[in-house]
Every structure is written in structure tokens, then in C-alpha cells.
C-alpha positions as CSV (number, residue, x, y, z in Angstrom):
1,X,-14.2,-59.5,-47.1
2,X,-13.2,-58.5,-50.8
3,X,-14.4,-61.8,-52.9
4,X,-10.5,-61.8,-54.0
5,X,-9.2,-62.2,-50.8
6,X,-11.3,-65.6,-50.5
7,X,-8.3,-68.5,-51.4
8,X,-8.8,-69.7,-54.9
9,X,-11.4,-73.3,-55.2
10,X,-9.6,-76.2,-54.9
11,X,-12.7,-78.8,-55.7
12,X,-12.9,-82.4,-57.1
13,X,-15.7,-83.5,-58.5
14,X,-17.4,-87.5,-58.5
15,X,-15.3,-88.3,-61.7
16,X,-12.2,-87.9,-59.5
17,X,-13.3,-88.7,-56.0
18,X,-15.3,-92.0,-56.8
19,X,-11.9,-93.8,-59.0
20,X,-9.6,-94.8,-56.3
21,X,-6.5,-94.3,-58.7
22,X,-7.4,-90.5,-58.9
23,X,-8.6,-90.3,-55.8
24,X,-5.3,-91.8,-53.6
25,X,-3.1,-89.5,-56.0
26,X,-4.7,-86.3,-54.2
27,X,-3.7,-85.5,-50.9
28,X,-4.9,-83.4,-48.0
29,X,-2.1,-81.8,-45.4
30,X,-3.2,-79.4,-42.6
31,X,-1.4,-78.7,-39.4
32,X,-1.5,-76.9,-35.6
33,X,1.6,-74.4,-36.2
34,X,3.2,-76.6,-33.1
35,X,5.0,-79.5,-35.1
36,X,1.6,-81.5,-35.4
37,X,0.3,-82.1,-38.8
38,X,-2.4,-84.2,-39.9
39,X,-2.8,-85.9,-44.0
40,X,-4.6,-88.5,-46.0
41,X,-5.9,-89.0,-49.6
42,X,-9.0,-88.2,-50.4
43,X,-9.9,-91.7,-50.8
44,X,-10.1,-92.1,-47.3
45,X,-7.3,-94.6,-47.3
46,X,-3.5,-95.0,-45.8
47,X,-1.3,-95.0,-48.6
48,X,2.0,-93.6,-46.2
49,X,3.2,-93.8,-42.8
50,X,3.1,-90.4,-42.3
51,X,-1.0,-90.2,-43.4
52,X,-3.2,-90.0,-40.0
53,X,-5.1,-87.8,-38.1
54,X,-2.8,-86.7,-35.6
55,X,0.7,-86.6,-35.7
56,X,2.0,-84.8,-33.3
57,X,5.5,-84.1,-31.5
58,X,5.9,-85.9,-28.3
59,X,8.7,-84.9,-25.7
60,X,10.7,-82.4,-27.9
61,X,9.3,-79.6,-30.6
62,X,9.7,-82.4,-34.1
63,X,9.6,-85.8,-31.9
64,X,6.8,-86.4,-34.3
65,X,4.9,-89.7,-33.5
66,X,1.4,-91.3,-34.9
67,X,-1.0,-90.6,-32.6
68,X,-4.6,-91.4,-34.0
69,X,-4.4,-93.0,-37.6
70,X,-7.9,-93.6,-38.8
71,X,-11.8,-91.9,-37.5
72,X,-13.6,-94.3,-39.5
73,X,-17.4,-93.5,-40.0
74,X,-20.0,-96.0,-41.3
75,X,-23.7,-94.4,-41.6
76,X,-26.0,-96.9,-40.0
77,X,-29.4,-97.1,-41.7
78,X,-32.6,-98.9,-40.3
79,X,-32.0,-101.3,-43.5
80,X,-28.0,-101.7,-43.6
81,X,-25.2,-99.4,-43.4
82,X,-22.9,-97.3,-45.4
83,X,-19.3,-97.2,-45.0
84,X,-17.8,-93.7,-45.6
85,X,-14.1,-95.3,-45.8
86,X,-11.8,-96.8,-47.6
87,X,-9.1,-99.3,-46.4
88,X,-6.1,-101.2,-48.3
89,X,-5.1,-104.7,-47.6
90,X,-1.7,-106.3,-47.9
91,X,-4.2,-109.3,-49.6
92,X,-4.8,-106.5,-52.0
93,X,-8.6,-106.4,-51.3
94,X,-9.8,-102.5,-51.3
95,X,-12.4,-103.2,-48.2
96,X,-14.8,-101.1,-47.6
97,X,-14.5,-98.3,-50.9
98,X,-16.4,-95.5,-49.5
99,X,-14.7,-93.6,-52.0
100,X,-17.6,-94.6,-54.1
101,X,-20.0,-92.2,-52.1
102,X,-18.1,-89.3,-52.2
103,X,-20.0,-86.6,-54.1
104,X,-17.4,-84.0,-54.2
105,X,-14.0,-83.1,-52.3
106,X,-13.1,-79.1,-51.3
107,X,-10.8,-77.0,-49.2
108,X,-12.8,-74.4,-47.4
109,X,-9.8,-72.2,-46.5
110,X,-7.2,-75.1,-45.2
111,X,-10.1,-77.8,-43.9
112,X,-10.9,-80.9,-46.1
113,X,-14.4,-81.2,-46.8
114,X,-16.2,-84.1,-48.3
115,X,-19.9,-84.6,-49.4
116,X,-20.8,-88.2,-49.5
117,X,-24.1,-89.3,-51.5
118,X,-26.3,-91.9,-49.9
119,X,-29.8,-92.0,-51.6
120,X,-31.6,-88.8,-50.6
121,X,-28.7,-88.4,-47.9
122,X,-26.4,-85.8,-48.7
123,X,-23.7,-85.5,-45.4
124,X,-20.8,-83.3,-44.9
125,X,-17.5,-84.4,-43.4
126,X,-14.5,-81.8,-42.4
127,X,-11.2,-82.9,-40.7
128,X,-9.6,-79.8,-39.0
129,X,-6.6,-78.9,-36.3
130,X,-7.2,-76.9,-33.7
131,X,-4.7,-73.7,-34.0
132,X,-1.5,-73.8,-32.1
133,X,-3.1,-77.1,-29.9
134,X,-2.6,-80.5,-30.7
135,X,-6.1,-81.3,-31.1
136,X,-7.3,-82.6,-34.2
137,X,-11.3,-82.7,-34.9
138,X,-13.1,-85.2,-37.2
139,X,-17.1,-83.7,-38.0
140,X,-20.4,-84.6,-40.0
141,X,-23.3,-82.9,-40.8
142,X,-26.0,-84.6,-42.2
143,X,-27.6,-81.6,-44.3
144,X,-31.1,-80.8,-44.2
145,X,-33.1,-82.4,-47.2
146,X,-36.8,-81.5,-48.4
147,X,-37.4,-84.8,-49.7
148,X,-35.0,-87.0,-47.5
149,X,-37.2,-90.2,-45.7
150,X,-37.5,-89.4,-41.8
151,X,-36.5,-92.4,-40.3
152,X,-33.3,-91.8,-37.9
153,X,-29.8,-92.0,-39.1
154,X,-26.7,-92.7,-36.9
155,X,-23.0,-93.0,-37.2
156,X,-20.4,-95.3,-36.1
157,X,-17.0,-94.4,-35.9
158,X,-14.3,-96.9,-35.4
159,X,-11.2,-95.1,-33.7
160,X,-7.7,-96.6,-34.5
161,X,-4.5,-95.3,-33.0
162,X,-1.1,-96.2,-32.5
163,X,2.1,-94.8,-31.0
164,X,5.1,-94.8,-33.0
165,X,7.4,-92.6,-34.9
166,X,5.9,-90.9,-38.2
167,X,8.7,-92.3,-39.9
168,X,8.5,-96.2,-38.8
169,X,5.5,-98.6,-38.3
170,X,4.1,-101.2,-36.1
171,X,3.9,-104.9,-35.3
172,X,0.9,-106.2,-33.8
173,X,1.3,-106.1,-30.2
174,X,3.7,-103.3,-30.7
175,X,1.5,-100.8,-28.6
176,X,-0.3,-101.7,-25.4
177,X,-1.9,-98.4,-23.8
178,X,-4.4,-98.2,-21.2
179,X,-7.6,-97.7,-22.6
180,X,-10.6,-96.2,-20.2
181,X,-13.7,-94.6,-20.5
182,X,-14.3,-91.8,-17.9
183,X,-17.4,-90.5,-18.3
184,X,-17.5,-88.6,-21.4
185,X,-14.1,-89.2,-22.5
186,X,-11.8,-91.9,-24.1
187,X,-8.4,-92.2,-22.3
188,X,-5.5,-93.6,-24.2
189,X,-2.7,-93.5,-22.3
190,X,0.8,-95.1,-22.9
191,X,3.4,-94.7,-19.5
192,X,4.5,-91.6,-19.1
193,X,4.9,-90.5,-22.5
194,X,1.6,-89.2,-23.6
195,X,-2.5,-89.1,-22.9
196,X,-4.7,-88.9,-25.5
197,X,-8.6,-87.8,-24.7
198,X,-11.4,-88.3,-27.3
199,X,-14.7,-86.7,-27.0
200,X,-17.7,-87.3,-28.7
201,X,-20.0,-84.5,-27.4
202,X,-23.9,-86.1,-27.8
203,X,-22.6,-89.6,-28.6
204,X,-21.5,-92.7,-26.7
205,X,-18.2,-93.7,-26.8
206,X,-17.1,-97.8,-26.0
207,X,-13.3,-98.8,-25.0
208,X,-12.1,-101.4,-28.0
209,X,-9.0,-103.4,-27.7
210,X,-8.4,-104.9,-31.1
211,X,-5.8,-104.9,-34.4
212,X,-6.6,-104.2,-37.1
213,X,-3.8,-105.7,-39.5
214,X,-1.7,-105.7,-42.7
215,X,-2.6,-102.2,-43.6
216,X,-1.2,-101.9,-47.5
217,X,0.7,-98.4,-47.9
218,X,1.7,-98.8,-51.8
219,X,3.4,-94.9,-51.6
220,X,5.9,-97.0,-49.2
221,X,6.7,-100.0,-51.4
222,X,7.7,-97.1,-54.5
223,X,10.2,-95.7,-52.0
224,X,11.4,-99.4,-51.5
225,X,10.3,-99.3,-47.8
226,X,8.5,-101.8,-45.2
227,X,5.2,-100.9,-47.1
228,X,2.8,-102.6,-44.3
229,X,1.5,-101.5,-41.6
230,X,-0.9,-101.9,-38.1
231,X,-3.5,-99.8,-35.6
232,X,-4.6,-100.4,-32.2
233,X,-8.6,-100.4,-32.8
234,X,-9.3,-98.1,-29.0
235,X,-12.6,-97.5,-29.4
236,X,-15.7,-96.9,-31.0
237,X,-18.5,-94.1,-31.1
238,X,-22.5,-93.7,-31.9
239,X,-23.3,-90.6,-33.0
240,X,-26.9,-89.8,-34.2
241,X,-27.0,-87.5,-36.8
242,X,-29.7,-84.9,-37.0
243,X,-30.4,-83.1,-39.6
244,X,-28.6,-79.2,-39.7
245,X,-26.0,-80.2,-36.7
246,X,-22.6,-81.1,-36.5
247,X,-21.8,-84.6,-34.6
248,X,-18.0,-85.2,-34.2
249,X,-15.1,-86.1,-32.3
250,X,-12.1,-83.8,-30.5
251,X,-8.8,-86.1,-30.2
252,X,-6.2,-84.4,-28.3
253,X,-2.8,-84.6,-26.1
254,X,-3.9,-81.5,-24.6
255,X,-5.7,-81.7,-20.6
256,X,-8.9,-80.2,-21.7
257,X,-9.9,-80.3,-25.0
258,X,-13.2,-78.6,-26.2
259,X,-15.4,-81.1,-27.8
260,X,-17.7,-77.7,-29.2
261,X,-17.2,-78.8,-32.6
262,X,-19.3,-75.9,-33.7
263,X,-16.9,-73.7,-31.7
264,X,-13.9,-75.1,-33.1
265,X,-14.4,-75.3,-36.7
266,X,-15.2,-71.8,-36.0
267,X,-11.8,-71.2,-34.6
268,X,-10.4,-72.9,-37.3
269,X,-12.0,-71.1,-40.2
270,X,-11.4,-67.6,-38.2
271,X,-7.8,-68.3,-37.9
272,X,-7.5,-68.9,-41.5
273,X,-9.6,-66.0,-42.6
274,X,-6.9,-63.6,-40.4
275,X,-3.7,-65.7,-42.5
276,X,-5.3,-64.8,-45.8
277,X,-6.8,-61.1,-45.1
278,X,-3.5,-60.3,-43.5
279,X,-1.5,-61.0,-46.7
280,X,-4.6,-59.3,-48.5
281,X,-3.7,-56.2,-46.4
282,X,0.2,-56.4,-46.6
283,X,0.6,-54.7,-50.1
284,X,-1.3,-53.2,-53.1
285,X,0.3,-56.0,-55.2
286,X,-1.2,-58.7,-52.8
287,X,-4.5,-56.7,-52.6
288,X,-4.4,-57.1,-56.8
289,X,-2.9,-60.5,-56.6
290,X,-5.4,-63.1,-58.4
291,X,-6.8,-65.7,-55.7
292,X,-5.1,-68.5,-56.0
293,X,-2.2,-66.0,-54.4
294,X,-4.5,-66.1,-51.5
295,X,-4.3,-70.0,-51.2
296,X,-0.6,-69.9,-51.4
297,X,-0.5,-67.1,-48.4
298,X,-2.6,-69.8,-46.3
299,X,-0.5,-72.6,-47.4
300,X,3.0,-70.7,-46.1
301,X,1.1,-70.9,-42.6
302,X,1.4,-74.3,-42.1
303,X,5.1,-74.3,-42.5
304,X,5.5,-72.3,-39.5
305,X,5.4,-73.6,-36.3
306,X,6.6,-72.7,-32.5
307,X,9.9,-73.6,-31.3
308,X,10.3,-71.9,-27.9
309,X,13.8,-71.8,-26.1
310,X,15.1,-70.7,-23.3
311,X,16.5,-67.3,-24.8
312,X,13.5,-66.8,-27.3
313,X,10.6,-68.1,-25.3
314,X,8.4,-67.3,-28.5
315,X,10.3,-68.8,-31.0
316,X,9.3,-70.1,-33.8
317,X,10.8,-71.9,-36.9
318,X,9.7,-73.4,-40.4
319,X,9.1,-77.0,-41.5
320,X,11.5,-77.6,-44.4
321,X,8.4,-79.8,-46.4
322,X,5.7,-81.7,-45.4
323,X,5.4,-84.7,-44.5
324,X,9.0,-86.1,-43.4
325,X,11.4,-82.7,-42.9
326,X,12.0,-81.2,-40.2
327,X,13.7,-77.6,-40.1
328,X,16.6,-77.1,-42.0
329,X,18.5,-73.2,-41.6
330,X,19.5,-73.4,-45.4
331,X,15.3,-73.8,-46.5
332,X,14.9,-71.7,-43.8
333,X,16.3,-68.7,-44.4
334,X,15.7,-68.9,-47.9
335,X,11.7,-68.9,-47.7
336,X,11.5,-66.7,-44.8
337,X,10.6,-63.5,-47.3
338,X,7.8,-65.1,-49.1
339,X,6.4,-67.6,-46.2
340,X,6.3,-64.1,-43.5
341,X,7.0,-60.5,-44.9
342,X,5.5,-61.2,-48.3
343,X,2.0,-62.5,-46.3
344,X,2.7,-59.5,-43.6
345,X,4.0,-61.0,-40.5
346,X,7.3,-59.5,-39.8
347,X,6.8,-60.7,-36.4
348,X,6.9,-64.0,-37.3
349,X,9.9,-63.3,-39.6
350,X,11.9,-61.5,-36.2
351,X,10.9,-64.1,-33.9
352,X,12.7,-67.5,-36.7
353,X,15.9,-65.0,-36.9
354,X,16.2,-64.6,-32.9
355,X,15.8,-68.3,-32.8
356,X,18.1,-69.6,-35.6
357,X,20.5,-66.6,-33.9
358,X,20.7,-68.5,-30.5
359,X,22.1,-71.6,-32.5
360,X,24.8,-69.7,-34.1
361,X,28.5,-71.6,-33.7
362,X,31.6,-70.5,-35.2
363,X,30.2,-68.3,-37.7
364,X,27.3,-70.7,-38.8
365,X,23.9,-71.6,-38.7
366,X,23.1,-75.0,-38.2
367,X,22.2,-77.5,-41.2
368,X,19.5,-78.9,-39.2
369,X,17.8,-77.9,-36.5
370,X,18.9,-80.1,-33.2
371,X,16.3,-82.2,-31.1
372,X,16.1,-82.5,-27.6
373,X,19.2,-83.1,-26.0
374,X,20.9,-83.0,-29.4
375,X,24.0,-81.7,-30.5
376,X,23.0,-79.3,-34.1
377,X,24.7,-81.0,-37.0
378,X,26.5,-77.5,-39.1
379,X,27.0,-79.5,-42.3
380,X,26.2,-76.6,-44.2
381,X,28.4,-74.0,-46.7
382,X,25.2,-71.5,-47.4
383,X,22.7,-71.3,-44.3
384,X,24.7,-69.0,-43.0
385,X,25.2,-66.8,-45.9
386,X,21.2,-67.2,-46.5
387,X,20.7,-65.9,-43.0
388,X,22.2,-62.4,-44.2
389,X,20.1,-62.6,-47.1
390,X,16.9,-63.0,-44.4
391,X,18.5,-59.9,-42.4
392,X,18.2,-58.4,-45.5
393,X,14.9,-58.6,-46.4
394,X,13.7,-58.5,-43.1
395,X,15.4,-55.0,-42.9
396,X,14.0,-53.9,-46.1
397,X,10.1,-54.3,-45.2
398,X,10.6,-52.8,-41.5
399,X,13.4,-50.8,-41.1
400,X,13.7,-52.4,-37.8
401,X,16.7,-50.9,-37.0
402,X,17.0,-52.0,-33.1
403,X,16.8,-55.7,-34.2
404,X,19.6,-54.8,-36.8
405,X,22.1,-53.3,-33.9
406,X,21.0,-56.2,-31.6
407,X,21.8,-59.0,-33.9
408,X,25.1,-56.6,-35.9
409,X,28.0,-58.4,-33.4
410,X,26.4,-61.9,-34.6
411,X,26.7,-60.6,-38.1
412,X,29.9,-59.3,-37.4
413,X,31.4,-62.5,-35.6
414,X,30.4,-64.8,-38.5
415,X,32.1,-62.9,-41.2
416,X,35.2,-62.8,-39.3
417,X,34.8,-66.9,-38.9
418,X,34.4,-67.1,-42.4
419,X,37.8,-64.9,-43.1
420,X,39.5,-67.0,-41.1
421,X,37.9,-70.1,-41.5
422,X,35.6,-72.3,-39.8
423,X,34.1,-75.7,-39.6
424,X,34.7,-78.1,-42.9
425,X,37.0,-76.2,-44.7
426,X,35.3,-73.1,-45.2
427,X,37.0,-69.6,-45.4
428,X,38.2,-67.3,-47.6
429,X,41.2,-67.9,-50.0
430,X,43.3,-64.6,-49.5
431,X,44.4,-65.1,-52.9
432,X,41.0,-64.6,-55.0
433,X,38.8,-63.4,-52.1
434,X,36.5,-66.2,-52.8
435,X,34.9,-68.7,-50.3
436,X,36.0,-71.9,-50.4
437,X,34.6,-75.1,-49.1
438,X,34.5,-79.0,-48.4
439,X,36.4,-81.8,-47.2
440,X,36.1,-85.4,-47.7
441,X,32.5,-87.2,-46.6
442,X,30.6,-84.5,-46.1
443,X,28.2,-82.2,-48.6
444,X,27.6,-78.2,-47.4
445,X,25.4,-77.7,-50.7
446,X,22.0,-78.0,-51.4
447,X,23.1,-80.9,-53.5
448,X,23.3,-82.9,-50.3
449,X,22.8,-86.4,-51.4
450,X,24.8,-89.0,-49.7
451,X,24.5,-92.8,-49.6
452,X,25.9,-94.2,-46.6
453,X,29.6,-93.0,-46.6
454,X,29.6,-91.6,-50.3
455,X,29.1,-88.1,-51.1
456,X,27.7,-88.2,-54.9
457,X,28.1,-84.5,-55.7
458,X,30.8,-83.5,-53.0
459,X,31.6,-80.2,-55.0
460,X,34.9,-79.0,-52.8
461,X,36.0,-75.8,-53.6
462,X,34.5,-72.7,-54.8
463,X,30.8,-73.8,-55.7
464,X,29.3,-70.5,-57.8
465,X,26.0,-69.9,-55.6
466,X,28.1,-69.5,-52.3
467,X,30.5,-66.8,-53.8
468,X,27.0,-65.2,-55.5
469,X,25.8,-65.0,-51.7
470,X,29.2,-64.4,-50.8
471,X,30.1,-61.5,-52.5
């Protein structure tokens, strides 16, 4: 591969990494391209509900919940050990700082990587999701070192999960799964709503039942928010670490997860390499782009994700912002160019507009995307006039033209809604020709705030950017 279509370094150096200020202020966000995301600082510590090692939906595609929260490691040493974590206390103790033996932090294509310093010791530690599973690996490598003492090494890894919404938090005692060892596998299992296996191939794993409490998460108390927070302690797993080979762990809702954590991060770093060689490949401007234009066509990937329905069994959609949105049609529609036909997937680009076309109602696109069950809120004066604009574009890169007569009466349909007039006021004043819009207590504009009943910037009428679209 051309050394410019390699993503541009993203690297922190000890300076950074060992002050916890710096460090907590940088954060890592990687995800599966099915809903599932995973995020922390570099630190190694929780500073917001939504930081963990598996989030993942459960029961619909954006019923996002926290599944595993923390893989903590701790080298153990024939004379003491080494924690390679970092935890915050609602006491406001910082115990363990691990942060202190971190070397350096980089992004090898989307995985975190960490190199932590323990006298001679140098070990390697990647976090990494399995593409389009939700699986989520946590790895070392303790790398080979000419003048490194031989006396063994081994790791211990404290595994602490938890069950609840990525937006909310836990009591102690909130979350009582059944916790077995079978074999070669941990099995955390709450009712009927999900099974989570952990795998530790070459290691020992031992079934824990204790809470850890009072978890300080200081990005939570800025946003004025219940800013503490508890984990389930499951289990805990030896790993001896030999030189030149990967030791790990595989935690996944999926029935058979591969605990080949060789295999895997190869997977991983393939599926990466494809993204970013891909958008390489698209253009001659992308092939010339400078490459931190690489990193950005790797970092659109990770907004996409599936979203199958009924009438577009391969749907897919795009996560409006990480780590609380879900997917919004106005965000949508407007980053569909750059996140798929400017990296060169137009099949990724046909495949959101059949699915966002299955929701239209009354000439619109929906506001946000609906749950399971759930009735799509259409609180929204541009998505739909946006969706054009994706037609557009899409049009423009592939001349597709059978997609553009099978989707033309949809097209058709919503302008005549809009003449006419639709949902919240909107249609066209037959005096002007322009589109008007609004009604009391509810915003259709990107300037969307509202605080409880109020509307701050309810802007009824003829807002400028939806006649631009418009017209």
C-alpha cells in the first residue's frame, strides 16, 4: 500500500500520557458498525457513563446498554505487582494511577494502543471491536527484550460489568446476573435479555461476585448530572505473558465468539486497511489527499452502522455523534456525501436512502429515527429537503438511474405534501412561493433546543436555509 494511504499518526507521548489532567482530556472511540461502540480516556479511567468496553444495543438496533465497563490488568511480578489502570473515587483518591506507566498512546488504524514501561518490561495493550459483531477484545503483548530479567511474568485482569442503559447508572445491587464458569468461558447472563461470554484463550478465568463502588465520573458532574457510578466485579483472569504472544480476552453477546486474538486483531486491522484503501482508490483527489484525509475516511466508518428492516433487510443508517446520538434524518442526509461517496461506497450510500425511504410519512423524513415498537417523531422542517440533496449527490457519483425511477414517486409524493402542506405547519405560501413553517412548542430547525415546554429559538415562518434547500 502507497505510504499515503496509511491514516495520518495520532501518538501521545509520556509527557501526555503519564499527567492524568492531559491524559483524561484525550479520548479513544471505536465501534462494530451494528450500534455497539466502545470509549475511554487514555488514562485508563471512567470519566462518563457512556466510557466502557462494550456498549452494545440490546433488543432493538440503538437500545444501547453497558455491557462490560472495565478489563482491568495488573502485571504480577515475583516481587510485587504493577497496576496498568487507573480508577477515580467519589473520595477523590486516584487509586491505582497506572497512567504513570504508560510509555506512549497510538491509533494503529482505529485500535488504541498503549505501551506501558515497567523496568526492562516494555508490554503492549490494544482494545479492538470485532467488525459488524458485538464482540469487543482487550490484548497484551509483553514484547521481546534482549536485556529483560527471565523470571515469569503474569497478568491479572479484573473484569467489571454491569447492565444498564448508556445513558443512566447503577446502584449497588442494581444488577444480579448469573455468573458461571463453563469450561473455558465466563457466562454472565441476566433473564432473558442478554448472555455475555468471556474467553481468555491460555488463561484461567474465576466467577467474582463483588461491587466495586462510588466510581467518580467528573465529565458527568460538568453536565450537572448524577456524576457517580457502580460495576458488578464477574470475574477475574490469569494470563501468563510470554514474551512475542498475544494473551487477551474476547467479550461478546454473540453464541460463539472467537477468542483467536491473533486472528481477530487481524480482522480488525484488515477491515480498516479496506475502509482507508477504498477512499484511497475512489478519486485522484483522495489518491493526492495528504494523510490525515485517510484518518478522517476511517473515522466516517464508525458512524455507519446496520439497521435492517423488513423492506431493506440490509439497511443501514448513521449515528448522528458519538457517544449519546442516535440517528437523526436531518445529520443524516447531510453527511451522507462525505461519510460514503466521497470514501467510495455508493453501496452504503443506496442502502441509508432505501432505509430512511421506508419511513417516509406525509412528505417527510423522520427527525429521529424510531426504536423498537416506536412511533418516529417528524419534528423536522429540513430532513426532508436534505434527503433530495442526498438523491442528488448520490445521482451525481453513479448515475444510478434505476434507483432514481424507483425512489421518483417518493420524490414526487413529498413535494406535492409540501405544496399542500403537511405536518407542523409546513407548506408553501401561494403568495411568495416560499416554504413556510412552525407552530407553537415545537422546533423543525437545526436550532432545536428546547427546555421542557419552551422552545428558545422557535423561528416560525420562513427560516432562510429551508427556502435555500427549497428552492
Amino acid at each position: 500500500m502507497d505510504e499515503r494511504a496509511a491514516p495520518s499518526a495520532i501518538r501521545f507521548s509520556r509527557a501526555i500520557c503519564g499527567d492524568l489532567g492531559q491524559a483524561e482530556r484525550r479520548e479513544w472511540w471505536i465501534a462494530n458498525g451494528r450500534g455497539g461502540y466502545a470509549g475511554g480516556t487514555i488514562a485508563g479511567s471512567l470519566t462518563r457513563r457512556y466510557h466502557g468496553l462494550l456498549i452494545a444495543p440490546v433488543g432493538s438496533p440503538l437500545g444501547r446498554r453497558l455491557i462490560l465497563a472495565k478489563a482491568d490488568a495488573t502485571v504480577i511480578a515475583p516481587e510485587r505487582s504493577y497496576p496498568l489502570f487507573t480508577n477515580r473515587w467519589k473520595s477523590g483518591a486516584i487509586s491505582p494511577a497506572g497512567h504513570i506507566r504508560i510509555g506512549s498512546f497510538r491509533l494503529d488504524y482505529s485500535v488504541p494502543v498503549w505501551t506501558y514501561e515497567i523496568g526492562p518490561h516494555r508490554i503492549e495493550a490494544r482494545i479492538w471491536m470485532e467488525p459488524g459483531a458485538h464482540t469487543a477484545y482487550a490484548a497484551w503483548l509483553l514484547r521481546p527484550q534482549p536485556d529483560a530479567p527471565e523470571h515469569a511474568l503474569s497478568l491479572r485482569v479484573t473484569l467489571l460489568a454491569n447492565h444498564r442503559d448508556h445513558h443512566g447508572a447503577t446502584v449497588v445491587g442494581g444488577f444480579a446476573p448469573d455468573i458461571a464458569v463453563e469450561g473455558e468461558r465466563l457466562l454472565v447472563t441476566e433473564g432473558g435479555s442478554f448472555s455475555l461470554t468471556i474467553r481468555a484463550r491460555g488463561g484461567t478465568i474465576v466467577a467474582k461476585r463483588d461491587w466495586y463502588r462510588d466510581f467518580a465520573l467528573p465529565l458527568e458532574a460538568e453536565r450537572g448530572l448524577d456524576a457517580i457510578d457502580n460495576h458488578l466485579c464477574v470475574g477475574e483472569v490469569t494470563l501468563p505473558l510470554v514474551p512475542g504472544q498475544w494473551r487477551g480476552i474476547a467479550a461478546s453477546l454473540e453464541a460463539n465468539p472467537s477468542d483467536d486474538i491473533e486472528a481477530a486483531l487481524k480482522r480488525r486491522l484488515d477491515h480498516d486497511r479496506s475502509i482507508v484503501s477504498t477512499a484511497v482508490a475512489s478519486s485522484p483527489a483522495m489518491s493526492d489527499a495528504p494523510p490525515w484525509i485517510a484518518r478522517l475516511a476511517l473515522a466516517a466508518d464508525a458512524f455507519i452502522f446496520a439497521r435492517p428492516l423488513a423492506s431493506v433487510p440490509d439497511g443501514q443508517s448513521v449515528i448522528a455523534g458519538y457517544p449519546w446520538f442516535g440517528d437523526w434524518g436531518r445529520d443524516t442526509m447531510i453527511s451522507l456525501p462525505g461519510l460514503t461517496l466521497a470514501t467510495g461506497r455508493p453501496n452504503i450510500a443506496r442502502r441509508i436512502l432505501a432505509t430512511f425511504s421506508s419511513f417516509v410519512s406525509q412528505g417527510m423524513l423522520p427527525n429521529v429515527f424510531p426504536g423498537a415498537g416506536e412511533h418516529a417523531d417528524y419534528n423536522t422542517a429540513d430532513a426532508s429537503l436534505w434527503f433530495f440533496e442526498a438523491w442528488r449527490a448520490y445521482f451525481d457519483a453513479t448515475k444510478d438511474v434505476a434507483a432514481l425511477r424507483e425512489v421518483f414517486p417518493i420524490l414526487s409524493d413529498m413535494i406535492d405534501w409540501h405544496q399542500r402542506g403537511t405536518r407542523y405547519g409546513i407548506a408553501v405560501d401561494k403568495a411568495d412561493g416560499l416554504l413556510k413553517a412552525g407552530v407553537a412548542g415545537v422546533q423543525l430547525t437545526w436550532m432545536d433546543a428546547k427546555v421542557g415546554d419552551w422552545v428558545v429559538t422557535p423561528r416560525i415562518g420562513k427560516p432562510v436555509e429551508i427556502n435555500a434547500l427549497w428552492y
